[in-house]
C-alpha positions in Angstrom: 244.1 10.2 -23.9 241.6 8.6 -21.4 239.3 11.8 -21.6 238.9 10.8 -25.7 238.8 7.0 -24.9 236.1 7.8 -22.5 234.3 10.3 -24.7 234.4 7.3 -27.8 233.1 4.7 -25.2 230.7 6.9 -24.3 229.4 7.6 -27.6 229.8 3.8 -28.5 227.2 3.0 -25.7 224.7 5.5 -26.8 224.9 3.8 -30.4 224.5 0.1 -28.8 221.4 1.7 -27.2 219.6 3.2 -30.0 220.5 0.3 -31.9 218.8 -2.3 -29.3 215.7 0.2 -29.4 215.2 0.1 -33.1 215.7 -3.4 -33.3 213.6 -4.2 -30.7 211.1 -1.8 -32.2 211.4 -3.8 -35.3 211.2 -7.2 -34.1 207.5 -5.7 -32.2 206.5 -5.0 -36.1 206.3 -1.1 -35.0 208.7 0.5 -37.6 209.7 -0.7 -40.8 212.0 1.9 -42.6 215.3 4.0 -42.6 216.8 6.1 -39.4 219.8 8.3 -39.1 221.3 10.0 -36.4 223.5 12.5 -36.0 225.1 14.0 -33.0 227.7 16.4 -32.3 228.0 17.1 -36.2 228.4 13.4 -37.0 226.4 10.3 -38.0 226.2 8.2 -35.2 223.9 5.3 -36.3 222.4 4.7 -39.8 220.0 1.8 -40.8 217.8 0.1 -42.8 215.6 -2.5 -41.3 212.5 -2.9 -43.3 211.5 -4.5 -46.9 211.0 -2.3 -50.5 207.2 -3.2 -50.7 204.7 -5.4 -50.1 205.9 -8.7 -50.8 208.1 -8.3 -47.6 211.0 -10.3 -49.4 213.4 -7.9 -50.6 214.9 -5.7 -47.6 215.5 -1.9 -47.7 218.7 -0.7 -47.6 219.9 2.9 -46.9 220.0 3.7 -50.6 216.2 3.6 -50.7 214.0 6.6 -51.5 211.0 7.1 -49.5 208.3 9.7 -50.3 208.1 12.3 -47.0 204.2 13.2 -47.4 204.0 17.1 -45.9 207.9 17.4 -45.4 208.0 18.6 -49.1 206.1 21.4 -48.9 209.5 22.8 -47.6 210.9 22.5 -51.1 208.2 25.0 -52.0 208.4 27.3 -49.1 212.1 27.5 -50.0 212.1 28.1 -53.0 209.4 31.1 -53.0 212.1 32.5 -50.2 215.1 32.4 -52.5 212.6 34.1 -55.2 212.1 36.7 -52.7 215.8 37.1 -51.7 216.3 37.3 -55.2 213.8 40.7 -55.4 211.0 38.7 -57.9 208.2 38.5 -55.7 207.6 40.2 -52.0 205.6 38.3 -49.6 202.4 40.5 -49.5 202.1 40.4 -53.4 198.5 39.4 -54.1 198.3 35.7 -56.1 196.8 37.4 -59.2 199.7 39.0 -60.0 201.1 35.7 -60.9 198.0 33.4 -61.6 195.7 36.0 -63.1 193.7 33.4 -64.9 192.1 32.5 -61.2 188.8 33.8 -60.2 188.4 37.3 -57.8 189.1 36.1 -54.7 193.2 35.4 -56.3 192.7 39.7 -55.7 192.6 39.1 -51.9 195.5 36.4 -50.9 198.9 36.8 -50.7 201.5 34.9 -51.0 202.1 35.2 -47.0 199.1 33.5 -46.9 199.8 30.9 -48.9 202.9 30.1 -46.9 200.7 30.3 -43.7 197.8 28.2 -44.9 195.6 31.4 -43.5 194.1 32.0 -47.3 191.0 30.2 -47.2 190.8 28.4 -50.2 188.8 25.0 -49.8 191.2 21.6 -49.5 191.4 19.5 -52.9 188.6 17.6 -53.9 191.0 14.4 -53.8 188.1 11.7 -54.2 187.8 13.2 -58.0 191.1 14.8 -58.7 193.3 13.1 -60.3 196.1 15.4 -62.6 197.2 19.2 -61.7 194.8 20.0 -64.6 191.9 19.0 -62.6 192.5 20.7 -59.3 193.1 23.7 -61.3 189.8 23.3 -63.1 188.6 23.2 -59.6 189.9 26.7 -58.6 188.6 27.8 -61.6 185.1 27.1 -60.8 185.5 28.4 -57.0 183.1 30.7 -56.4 183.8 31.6 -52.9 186.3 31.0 -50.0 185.7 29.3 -46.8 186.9 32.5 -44.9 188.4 35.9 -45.6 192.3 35.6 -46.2 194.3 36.1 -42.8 191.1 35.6 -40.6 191.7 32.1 -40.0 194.1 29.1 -40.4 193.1 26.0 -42.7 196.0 23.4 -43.6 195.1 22.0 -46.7 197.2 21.3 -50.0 196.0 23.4 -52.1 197.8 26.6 -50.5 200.2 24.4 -51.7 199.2 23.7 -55.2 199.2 27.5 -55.8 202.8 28.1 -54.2 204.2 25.7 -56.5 202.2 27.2 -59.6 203.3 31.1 -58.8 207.1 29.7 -58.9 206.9 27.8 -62.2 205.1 31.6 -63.4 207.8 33.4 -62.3 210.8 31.4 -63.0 209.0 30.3 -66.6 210.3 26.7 -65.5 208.3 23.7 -64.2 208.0 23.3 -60.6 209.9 19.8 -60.6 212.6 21.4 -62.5 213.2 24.6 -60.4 213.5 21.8 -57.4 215.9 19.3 -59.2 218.4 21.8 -60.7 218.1 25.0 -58.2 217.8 23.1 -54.9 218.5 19.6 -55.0 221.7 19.6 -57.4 222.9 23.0 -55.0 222.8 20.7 -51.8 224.5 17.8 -53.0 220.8 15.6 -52.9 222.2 13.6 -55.8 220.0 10.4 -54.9 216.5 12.2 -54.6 213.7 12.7 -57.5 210.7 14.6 -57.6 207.6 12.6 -58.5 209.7 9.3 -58.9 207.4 7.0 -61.5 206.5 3.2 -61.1 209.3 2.4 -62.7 212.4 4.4 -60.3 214.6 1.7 -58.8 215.2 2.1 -55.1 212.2 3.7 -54.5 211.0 2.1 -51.6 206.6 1.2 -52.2 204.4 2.4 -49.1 201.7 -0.7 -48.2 199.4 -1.0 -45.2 199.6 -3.7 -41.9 197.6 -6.2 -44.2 200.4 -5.9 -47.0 198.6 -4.0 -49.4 200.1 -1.5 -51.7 199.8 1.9 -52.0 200.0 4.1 -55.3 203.3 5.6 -56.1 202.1 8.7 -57.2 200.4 11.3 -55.3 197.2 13.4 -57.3 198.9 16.8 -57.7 202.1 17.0 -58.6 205.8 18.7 -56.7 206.7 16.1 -54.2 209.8 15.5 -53.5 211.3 11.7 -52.4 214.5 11.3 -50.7 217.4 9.2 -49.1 218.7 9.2 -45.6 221.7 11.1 -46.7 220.3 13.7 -48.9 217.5 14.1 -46.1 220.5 14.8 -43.7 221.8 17.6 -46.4 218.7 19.2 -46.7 218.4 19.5 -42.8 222.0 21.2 -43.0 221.1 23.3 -45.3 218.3 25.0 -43.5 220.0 25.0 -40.5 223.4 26.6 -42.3 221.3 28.9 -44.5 222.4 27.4 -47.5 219.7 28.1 -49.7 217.7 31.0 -48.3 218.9 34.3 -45.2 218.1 33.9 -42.0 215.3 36.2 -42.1 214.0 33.9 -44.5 214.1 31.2 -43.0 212.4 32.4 -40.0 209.4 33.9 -42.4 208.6 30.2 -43.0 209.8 28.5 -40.1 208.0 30.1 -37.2 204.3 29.1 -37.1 201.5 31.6 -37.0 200.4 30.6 -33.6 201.5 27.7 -31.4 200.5 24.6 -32.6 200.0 25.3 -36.2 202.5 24.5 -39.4 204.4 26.5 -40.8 206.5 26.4 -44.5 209.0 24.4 -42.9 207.1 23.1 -40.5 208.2 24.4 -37.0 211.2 25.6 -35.0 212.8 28.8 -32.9 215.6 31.1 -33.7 217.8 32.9 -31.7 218.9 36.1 -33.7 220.4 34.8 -37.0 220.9 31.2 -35.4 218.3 28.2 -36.2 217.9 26.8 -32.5 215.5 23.8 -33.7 213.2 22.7 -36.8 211.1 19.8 -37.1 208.5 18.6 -39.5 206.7 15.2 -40.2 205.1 14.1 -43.2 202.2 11.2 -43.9 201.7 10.3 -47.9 199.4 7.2 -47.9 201.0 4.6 -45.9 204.9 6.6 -46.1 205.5 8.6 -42.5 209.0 10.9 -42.3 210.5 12.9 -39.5 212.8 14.9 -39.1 214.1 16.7 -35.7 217.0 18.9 -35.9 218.8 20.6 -32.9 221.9 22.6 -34.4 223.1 23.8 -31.3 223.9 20.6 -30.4 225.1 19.0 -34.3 221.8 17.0 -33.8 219.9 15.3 -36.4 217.3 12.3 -36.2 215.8 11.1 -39.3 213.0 8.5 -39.3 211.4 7.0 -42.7 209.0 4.5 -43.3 206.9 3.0 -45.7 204.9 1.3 -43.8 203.5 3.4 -41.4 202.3 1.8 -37.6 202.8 4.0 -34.8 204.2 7.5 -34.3 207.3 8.7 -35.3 208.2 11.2 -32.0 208.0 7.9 -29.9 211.4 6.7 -32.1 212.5 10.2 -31.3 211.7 11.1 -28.3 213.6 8.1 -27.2 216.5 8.7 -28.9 216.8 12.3 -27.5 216.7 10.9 -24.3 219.6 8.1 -24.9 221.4 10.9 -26.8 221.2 13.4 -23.5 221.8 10.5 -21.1 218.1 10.0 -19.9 215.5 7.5 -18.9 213.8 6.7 -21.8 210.6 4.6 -22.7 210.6 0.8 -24.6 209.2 0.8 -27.4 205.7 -0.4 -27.3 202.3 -1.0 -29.7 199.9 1.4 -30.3 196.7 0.7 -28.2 195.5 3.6 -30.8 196.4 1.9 -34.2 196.0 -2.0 -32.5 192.3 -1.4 -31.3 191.2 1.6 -33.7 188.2 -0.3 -34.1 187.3 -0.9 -30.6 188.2 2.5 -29.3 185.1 4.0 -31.3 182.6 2.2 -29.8 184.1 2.9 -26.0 183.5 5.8 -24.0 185.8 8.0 -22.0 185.4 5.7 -18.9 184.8 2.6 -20.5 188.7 3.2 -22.1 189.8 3.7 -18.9 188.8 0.2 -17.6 190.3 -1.3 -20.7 193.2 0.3 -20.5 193.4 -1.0 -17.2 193.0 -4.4 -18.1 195.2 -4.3 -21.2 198.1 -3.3 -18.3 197.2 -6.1 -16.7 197.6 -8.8 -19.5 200.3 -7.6 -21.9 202.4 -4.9 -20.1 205.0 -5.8 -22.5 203.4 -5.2 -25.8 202.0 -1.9 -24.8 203.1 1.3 -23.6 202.8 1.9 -19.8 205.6 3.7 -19.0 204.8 7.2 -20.0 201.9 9.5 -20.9 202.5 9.0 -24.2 199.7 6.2 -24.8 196.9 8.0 -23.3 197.9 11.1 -24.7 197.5 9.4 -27.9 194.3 8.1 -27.2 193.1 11.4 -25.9 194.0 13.0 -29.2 192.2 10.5 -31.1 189.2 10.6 -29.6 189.5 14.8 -30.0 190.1 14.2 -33.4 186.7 11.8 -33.7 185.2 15.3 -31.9 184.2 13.2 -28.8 185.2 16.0 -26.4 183.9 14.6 -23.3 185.9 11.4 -23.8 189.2 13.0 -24.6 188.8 14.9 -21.5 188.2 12.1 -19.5 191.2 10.5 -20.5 193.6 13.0 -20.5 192.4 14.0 -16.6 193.1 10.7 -16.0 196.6 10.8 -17.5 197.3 14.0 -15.4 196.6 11.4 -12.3 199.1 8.9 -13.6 201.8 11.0 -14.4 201.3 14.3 -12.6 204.8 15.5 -13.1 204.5 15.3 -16.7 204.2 19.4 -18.3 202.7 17.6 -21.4 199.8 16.1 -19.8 198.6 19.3 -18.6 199.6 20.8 -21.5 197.1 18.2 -23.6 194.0 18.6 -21.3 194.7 22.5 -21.4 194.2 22.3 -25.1 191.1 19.9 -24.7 189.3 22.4 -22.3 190.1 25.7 -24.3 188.4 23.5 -27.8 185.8 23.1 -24.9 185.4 26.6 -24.8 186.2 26.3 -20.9 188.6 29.2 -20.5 188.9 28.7 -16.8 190.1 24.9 -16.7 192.2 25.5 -19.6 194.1 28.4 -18.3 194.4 26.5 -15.0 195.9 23.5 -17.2 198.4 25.4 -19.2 199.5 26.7 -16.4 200.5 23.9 -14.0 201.9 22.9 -17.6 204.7 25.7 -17.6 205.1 25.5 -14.1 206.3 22.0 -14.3 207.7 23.2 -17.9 208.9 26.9 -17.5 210.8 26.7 -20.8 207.9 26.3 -22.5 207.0 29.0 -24.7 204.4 27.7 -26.4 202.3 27.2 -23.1 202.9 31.0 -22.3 201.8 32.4 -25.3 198.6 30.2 -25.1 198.5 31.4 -21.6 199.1 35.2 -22.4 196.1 34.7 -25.7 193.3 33.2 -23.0 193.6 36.3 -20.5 193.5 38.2 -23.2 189.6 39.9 -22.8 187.2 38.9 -25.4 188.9 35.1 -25.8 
């Protein structure tokens, strides 16, 4: 009897936690949405603290649906798996055997590639299409791919497109259909809708920090908007094999190489067992994650519609009150609050800034971890100001040099360098602090390869 009152107390505490983080979270203007979590097989905390749109007047509640952006592309990835359990398609079947009306190059991708965004068709022209009819017209008049199929990885959504149109050719049913009757009505995801219209109630409306709207509809059509709860469902599915095997499910679950997407995203297996899968999504100003650790009954679901700062932050603080460990406050974005700035700065020039920001308003910002400057780092990779990046993430090594994931970030900065040498040397003081990481020792084990 004390062993369970002390287990329910302990439990209790970890719920008071994660509550007083996402409240506080809230109050700093950082998240606006849904979260659920789930440990040890059961929901542990559930809530809604956020407003349906842009007015800010009405507030969310759980019931809400939020579009999940790139999180369903799993619904298509899925469903081409249980077509291939069911013996219609096989994995290396070439796209024109389904879509013969495409052009040529249809002769030289397969659906494999599709999955694994390897098949070098060109993104969607998204500044002019506007229907499923006009990105196909597009494909049409594609002339040539940006790379032979398998040669190289491009995630783009038209990979996508093409998944969704070889299931609606095989199953003679649209693709919206095939997703409402044969997945979402098998897992119990009562409350969700595919493509929800202007007119849906409880369909929460993504708007920006200066409380403009967004569309509700995305250009191409297929995707997928959900609650807390059926979002929870869908998680066990995959992770129970509800849907699709377990062989399956790993065809579309483990990336191609580290650090790329996969059909559901990313995660490991051990044998026939899901060990972890997580995927996050970005559709206009809507953000989604979902982690999911079945070995441990875990499940953390984030939402928004109003999209401010990274989602891992939430979870990678809620892992850490869930497992009993230190854990950062929530803070603001230095990258999202001064996106402006941070263009016009240099490498060094951040540095100071970032120095003087500590100074001033230590408790708006995030000081406490590597996150922040790993952040910055990133964005200034992704604004292809290599240099910079560098600079900031050898700085972060300095600040927190018992961190794997600082190393593990300037490893990556010096191998899109091209420096080999400082790279390898990176990734592996990375899995030396971080030996369980297998993603730094297959990086490792590519760079000494010869010829790379």
């Amino acid at each position: 009897m004390c062993f369970i009152a002390s287990a329910v107390t302990a439990q209790t505490t970890k719920v008071e936690k994660i509550q007083a983080y996402m409240a506080r979270a809230h109050e700093l203007g950082l998240f606006k949405g849904n979260v659920l979590v789930a440990d040890d097989g059961k929901v542990l905390y559930e809530a809604a603290m956020g407003f349906t749109d842009a007015s800010e007047k009405a507030p969310l509640t759980t019931q809400y649906r939020f579009h999940i952006g790139s999180i369903a592309k799993e619904f298509d990835a899925v469903a081409l798996m249980m077509l291939r359990d069911q013996g219609k398609l096989s994995l290396d079947d070439k796209i024109s055997k389904y879509l013969p009306q495409l052009p040529a190059w249809a002769n030289t991708i397969t659906i494999k590639n599709l999955l694994q965004y390897t098949s070098g068709i060109p993104d969607v022209k998204w500044k002019t299409v506007k229907t499923d009819a006009d990105n196909m017209a597009d494909l049409m008049q594609l002339k040539t791919l940006d790379f032979e199929p398998g040669s190289k990885y491009a995630y783009n959504n038209n990979n996508v497109f093409l998944r969704r149109r070889i299931i609606e050719a095989i199953t003679g049913m649209p693709f919206n259909q095939f997703v409402q009757q044969k997945i979402l009505a098998l897992c119990g995801m009562t409350n969700s809708l595919v493509d929800p219209g202007d007119n849906v109630p409880l369909m929460a409306r993504g708007y920006d920090k200066n409380l403009q709207p967004d569309a509700i509809s995305i250009p191409i059509s297929g995707w997928t908007a959900v609650t807390l709860d059926d979002f929870y469902k869908w998680a066990q599915a995959i992770a129970n094999f509800k849907l699709i095997t377990p062989q399956s499910t790993r065809d579309i679950l483990i990336p191609i190489a580290p650090g790329k997407q996969s059909g559901l995203g990313g995660g490991n297996m051990d044998g026939d067992k899901l060990i972890s899968h997580s995927h996050d999504g970005t559709a206009y100003d809507y953000q989604a994650l979902l982690v999911s650790d079945p070995p441990k009954g875990r499940t953390v679901i984030l939402l928004t519609n109003n999209k401010n700062v990274s989602l891992y932050n939430f979870n990678t603080a809620i892992q850490a009150i869930l497992d009993d460990q230190p854990y950062a406050k929530p803070a603001k974005s230095i990258s999202i609050s001064f996106q402006n700035k941070l263009d016009s700065l240099t490498g060094d020039q951040f540095i100071a800034f970032y120095n003087d920001l500590k100074k001033t308003h230590a408790e708006e910002y995030g000081f406490d971890d590597e996150n922040t400057l790993n952040e910055i780092g990133y964005y200034f990779l992704g604004k292809n100001k290599m240099a910079d990046a560098i600079i900031v993430f050898e700085y972060n090594t300095k600040l927190f040099p018992n961190s794997w994931n600082v190393f593990d970030s300037l490893g990556e900065a010096y191998a899109d360098k091209g420096d080999k040498e400082k790279a390898l040397l990176n990734y592996k003081k990375s899995v030396q602090l971080n030996p369980n990481s297998q993603s730094g020792k297959d990086i490792i084990k590519k760079l000494e390869q010869p010829g790379n």
